[in-house]
Every structure is written in structure tokens, then in C-alpha cells.
C-alpha positions as CSV (number, residue, x, y, z in Angstrom):
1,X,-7.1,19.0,-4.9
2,X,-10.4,19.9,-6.5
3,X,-12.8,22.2,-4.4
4,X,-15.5,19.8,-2.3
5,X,-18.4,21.9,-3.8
6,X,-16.7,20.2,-7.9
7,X,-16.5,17.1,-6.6
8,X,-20.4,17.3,-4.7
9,X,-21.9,18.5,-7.5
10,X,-20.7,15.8,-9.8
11,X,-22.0,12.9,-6.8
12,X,-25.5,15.1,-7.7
13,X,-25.3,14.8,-11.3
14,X,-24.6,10.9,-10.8
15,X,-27.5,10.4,-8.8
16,X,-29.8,12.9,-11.0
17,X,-28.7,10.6,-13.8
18,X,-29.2,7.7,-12.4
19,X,-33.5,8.7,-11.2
20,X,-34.0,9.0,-14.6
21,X,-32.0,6.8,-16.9
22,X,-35.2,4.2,-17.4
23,X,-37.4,7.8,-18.2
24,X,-34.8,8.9,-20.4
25,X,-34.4,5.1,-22.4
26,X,-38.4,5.2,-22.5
27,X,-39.0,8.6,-24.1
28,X,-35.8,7.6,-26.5
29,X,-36.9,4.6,-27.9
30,X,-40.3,6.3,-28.6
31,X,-38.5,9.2,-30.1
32,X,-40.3,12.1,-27.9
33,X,-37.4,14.3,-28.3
34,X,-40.1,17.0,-26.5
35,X,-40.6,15.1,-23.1
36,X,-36.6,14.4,-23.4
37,X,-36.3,18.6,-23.5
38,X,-38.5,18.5,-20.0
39,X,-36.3,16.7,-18.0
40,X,-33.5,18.1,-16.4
41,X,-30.0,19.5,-17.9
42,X,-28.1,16.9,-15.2
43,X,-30.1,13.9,-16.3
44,X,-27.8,13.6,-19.0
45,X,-25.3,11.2,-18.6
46,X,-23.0,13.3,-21.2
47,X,-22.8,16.1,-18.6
48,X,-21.0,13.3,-15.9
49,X,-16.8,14.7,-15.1
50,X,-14.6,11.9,-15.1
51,X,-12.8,12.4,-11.7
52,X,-9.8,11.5,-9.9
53,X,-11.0,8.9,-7.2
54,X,-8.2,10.8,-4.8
55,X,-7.8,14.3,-5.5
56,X,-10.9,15.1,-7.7
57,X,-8.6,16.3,-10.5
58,X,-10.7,16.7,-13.7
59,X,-8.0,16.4,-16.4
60,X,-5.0,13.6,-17.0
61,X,-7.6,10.7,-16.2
62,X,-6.5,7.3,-16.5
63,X,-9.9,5.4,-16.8
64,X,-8.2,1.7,-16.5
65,X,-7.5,3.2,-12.7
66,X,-9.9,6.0,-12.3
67,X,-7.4,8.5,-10.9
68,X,-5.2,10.6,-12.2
69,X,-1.9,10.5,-14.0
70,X,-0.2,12.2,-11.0
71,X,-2.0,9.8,-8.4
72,X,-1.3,7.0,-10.8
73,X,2.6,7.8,-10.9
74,X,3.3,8.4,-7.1
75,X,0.9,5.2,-6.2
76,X,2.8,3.3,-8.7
77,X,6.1,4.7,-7.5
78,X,5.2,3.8,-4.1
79,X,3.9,-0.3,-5.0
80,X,0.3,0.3,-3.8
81,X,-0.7,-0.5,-7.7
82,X,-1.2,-4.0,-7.8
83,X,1.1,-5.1,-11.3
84,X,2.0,-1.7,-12.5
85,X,6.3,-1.4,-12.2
86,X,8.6,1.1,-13.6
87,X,10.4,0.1,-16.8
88,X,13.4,-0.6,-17.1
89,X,15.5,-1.6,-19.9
């Protein structure tokens, strides 16, 4: 599992992103690529980790799910994954 303090920080980026995501649209449409500089580094949604909704693990995201691959298999495995069976053929 991801540390608390990776997974806080990216609730923080979130909500930086989200105070100034009509500031940023304004000052891009008018193309003031100098008041865009001013704001801060974690306005940017770009700078947002895709994370495991579980565990908080950073790489093997499934985005259809929004956890893991590991999460995805042993909740699949287990039938709590609405539609999603083994193969078998």
C-alpha cells in the first residue's frame, strides 16, 4: 500500500486544481501565458496521479475501474466486480 502522506498529497493537488480551474480557463482563453506562470505548480491538472481507489498504488491503473491491476484481479477472483468473470475456453 502507498504511504498516507502520497495518497494526501494527491487529495491536495485535487482540490488545488479544482479552486482554480475557472482562473486557469479564463487566463487561457485570453492567452496570458504570464498570469498562468503565477498560479501555483499543483493547479495543474497534468500534475493529478491516477490512483488505486484501495491500495493507492500509482502504476498498473485500470481507469474503466479505478484501481489497480492487482485489486482488479483478486476483486474479480473473488465476484465483488459486477460482470467481470474469468475466461474460460
Amino acid at each position: 500500500m502507498a504511504k498516507m502522506a502520497w495518497i494526501e498529497r494527491n487529495k491536495r493537488k485535487a482540490e488545488t486544481v479544482k479552486k482554480y480551474a475557472a482562473i486557469r480557463a479564463e487566463l487561457k482563453a485570453k492567452r496570458d501565458y504570464a498570469g498562468l506562470a503565477n498560479l501555483p505548480r499543483d493547479a495543474s491538472p497534468s500534475r493529478l496521479v491516477n490512483r488505486c481507489s484501495m491500495s493507492g498504488r500509482r502504476h498498473g491503473y485500470l481507469r474503466k475501474f479505478g484501481c489497480s491491476r492487482m485489486t482488479f484481479r483478486e476483486g474479480a477472483l473473488n465476484g465483488l466486480i459486477p460482470g467481470v468473470t474469468k475466461a474460460s475456453w
